[in-house]
N, C-alpha and C positions, 0 to 999 in steps of 0.2 A: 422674695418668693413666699408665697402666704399658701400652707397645705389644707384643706379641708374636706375630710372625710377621703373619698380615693381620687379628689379631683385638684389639679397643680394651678395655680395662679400665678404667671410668671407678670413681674414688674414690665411697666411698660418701654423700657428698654432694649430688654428681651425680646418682648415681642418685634421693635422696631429690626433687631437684628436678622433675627427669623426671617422675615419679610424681606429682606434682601438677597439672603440666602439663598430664598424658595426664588427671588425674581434673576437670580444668577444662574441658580440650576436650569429653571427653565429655558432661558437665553441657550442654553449650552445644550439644551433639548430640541429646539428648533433649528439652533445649527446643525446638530447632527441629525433631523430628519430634512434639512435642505441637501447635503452632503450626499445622503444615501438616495433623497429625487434623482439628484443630477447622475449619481452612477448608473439608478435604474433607467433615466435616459438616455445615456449614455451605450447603455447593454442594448436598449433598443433600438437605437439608428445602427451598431454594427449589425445586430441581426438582422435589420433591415436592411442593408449596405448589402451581408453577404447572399441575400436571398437576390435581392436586384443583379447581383453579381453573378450568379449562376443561372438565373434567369437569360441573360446576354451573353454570357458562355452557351448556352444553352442553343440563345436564337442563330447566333453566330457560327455554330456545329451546323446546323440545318440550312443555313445559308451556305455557307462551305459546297455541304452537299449538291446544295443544288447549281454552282458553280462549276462543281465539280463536272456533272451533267452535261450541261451548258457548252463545256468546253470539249469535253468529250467528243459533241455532238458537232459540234463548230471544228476541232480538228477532222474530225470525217467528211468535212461537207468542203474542206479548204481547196481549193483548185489552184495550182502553180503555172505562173505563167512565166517563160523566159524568152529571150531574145535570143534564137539562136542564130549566130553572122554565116554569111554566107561563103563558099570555100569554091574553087577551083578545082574541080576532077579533074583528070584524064583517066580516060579510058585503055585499058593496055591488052587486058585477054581475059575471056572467059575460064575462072578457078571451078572446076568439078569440086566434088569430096573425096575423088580420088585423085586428085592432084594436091589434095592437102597431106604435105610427111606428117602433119603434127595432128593428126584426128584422135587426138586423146592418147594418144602415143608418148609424148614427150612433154616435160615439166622445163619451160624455158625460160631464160630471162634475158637482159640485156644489162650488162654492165659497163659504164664508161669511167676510167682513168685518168685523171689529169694529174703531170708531175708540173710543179712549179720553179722556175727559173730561183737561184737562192743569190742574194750579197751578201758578203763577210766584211762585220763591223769590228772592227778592231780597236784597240785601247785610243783614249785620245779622241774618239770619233762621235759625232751622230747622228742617227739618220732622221730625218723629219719631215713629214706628209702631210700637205694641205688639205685642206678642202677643197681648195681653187688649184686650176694647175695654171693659173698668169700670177700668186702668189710665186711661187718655185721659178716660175721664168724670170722674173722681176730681177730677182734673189741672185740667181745665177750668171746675169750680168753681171753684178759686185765681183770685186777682186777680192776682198777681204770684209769681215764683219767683225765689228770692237763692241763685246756686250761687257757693260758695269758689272764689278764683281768687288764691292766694298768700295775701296781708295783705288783699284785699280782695275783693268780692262784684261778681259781675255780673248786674246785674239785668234781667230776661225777662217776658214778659208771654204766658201761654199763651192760643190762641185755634183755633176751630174753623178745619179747613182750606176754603176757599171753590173751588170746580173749576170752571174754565172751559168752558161750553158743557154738551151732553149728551152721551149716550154715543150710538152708533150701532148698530146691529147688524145685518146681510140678508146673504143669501144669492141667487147668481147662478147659474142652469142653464143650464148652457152647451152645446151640442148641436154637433158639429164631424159633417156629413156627410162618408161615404166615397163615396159615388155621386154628387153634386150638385157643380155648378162653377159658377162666376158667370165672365163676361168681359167686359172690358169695353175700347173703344178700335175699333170697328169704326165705318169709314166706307167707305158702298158706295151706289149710287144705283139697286139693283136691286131689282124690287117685295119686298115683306116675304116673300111666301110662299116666294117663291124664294130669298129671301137664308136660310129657312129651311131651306127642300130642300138648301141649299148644307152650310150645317154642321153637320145630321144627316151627310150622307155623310161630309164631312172629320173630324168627332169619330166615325165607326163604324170610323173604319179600326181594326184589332187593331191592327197595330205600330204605333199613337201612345200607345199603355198608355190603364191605367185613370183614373180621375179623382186616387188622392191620390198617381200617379205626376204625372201632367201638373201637379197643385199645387204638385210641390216646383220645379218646372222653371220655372215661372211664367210662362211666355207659350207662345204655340202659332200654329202658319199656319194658318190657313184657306183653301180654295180657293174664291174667288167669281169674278168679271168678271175678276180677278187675285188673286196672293198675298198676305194681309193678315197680320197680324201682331197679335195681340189678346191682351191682360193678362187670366191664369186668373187666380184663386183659390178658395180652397176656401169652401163655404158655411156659414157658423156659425148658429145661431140660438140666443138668449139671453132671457133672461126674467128679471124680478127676485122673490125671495120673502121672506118672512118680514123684512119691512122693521120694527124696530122702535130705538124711541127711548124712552132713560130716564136720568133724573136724580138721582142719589142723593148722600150725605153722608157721607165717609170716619168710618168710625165707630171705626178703632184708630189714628185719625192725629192729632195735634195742632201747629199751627205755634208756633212758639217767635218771639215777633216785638220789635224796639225793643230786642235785646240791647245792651244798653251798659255801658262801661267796661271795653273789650277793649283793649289795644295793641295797635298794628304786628306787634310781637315774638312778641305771642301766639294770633294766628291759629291757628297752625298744632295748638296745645293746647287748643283750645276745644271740638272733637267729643269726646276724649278724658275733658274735663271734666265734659259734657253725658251723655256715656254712663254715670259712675261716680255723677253723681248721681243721674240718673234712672232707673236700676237699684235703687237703694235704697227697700224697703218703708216704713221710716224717713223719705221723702222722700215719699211717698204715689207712689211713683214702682212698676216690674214688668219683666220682662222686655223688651229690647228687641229687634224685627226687623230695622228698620234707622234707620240716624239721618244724615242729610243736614246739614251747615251750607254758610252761603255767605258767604263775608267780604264786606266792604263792596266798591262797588264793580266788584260784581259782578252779574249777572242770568241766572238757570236754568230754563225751564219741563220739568219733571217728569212723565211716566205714570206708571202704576200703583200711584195712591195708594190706599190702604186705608184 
């Protein structure tokens, strides 16, 4: 390097290095302004993305709305049309409004009752219900049935299922007045008629309410010779209907009875057993609904046997 005056003369060396230098910086200048393009394009497609995105949120609010409208106006305009079948009257008697008991008088209902006939499945036993009832008939000719149960056979004796008692079945009309009150607990030694006059007055007062106010409250004063104190309640009347009894014979159920040659151990595999073979066509066996066992030692009584 040759110095002259304030001015440097670097050997040509130097320079050739220089010159590389500056062509590396640069390279590494233009990558980092391609880097920083792509981000500011970047930045501008999301903002662009997010404006297009609220724009269509936007259009899709206003469409909503008027959807909204639309339907509005289309449920108000909708007209129903049904089939209604047609029914056989008879004519029996002209009903007044004063031949109705119940003209806003009585809060009524009708309640119907069914008791259901029960079997008792006992240890050793069980009970199983087709889907088909020529499944259970089939069945029930058999003397005996041998299902696989490892290296050996557990043998079962199928028989009609036998139902305790009959069936039941009524209905109760039940009639709960709103105007009528019973009371009861009144001791007074003053003639009837009077003990009458008495609690007409004391039940007319307005501010003691009406009768299924005074019901809920469940006692009330009365004014006689002195204050008494007397148990409301409300007046019900009831009636019994349609009382009927019947006895019939589970026609898709068969009991499985005298299962033997189960162990301890295999309780728990024996419905399991019972369901895979008595599924099978092959077995003169069909679809099953349900299948109940009861291990020994046990005792179950059952509704709604089929």
């Amino acid at each position: 390097m040759i110095k002259a005056g304030s001015f440097v003369f670097r050997e040509e060396g130097d320079i050739a290095d220089a010159m590389k230098e500056l062509a590396v910086w640069r390279a590494k200048v233009q990558e980092a302004q391609a880097v920083t393009d792509e981000r500011t394009a970047q930045a501008q497609q999301q903002e662009e993305a997010k404006r297009k995105a609220h724009e269509d949120m936007t259009s899709a609010q206003d469409q909503q709305g008027l959807y909204h409208g639309d339907c509005t106006k289309a449920t108000l305009a909708i007209e129903f049309c049904a089939q209604i079948p047609e029914i056989n009257l008879k004519f029996s008697q002209i009903q007044t409004e004063d031949d109705d008991d119940h003209d806003g008088q009585y809060i009524s209902g009708l309640y119907t009752i069914t008791q259901k006939p029960t079997t008792v499945l006992t240890g050793g036993q069980a009970l199983i219900t087709f889907e088909e009832k020529k499944v259970a008939a089939q069945l029930l000719k058999m003397a005996r049935c041998s299902v696989p149960c490892g290296q050996r056979v557990l043998d079962m004796r199928p028989k009609s299922v036998t139902l305790e008692g009959s069936a039941v079945k009524f209905a109760i009309q039940l009639d709960m007045s709103k105007k009528e009150l019973s009371f009861s607990g009144l001791r007074s030694n003053m003639p009837q008629e009077r003990i009458l006059d008495r609690l007409e007055c004391s039940f007319s007062r307005p501010s003691r309410g009406v009768a299924d106010r005074l019901a809920l409250i469940g006692q009330y004063c009365v004014d006689l010779d002195r204050e008494e104190i007397v148990k409301v309640e409300t007046v019900f009347n009831y009636s019994l209907q349609k009382f009927q009894t019947f006895k019939s014979s589970p026609e898709r159920s068969i009991l499985l009875d005298n299962i033997s040659g189960v162990k301890d151990e295999e309780e728990e595999d024996v419905p399991d057993l019972l369901e895979i073979f008595f599924q099978l066509p092959t077995n003169s066996g069909g679809e099953i609904e349900n299948l109940k066992y009861l291990a020994k030692g046990h005792q179950l009584a059952l509704f709604d046997v089929i």
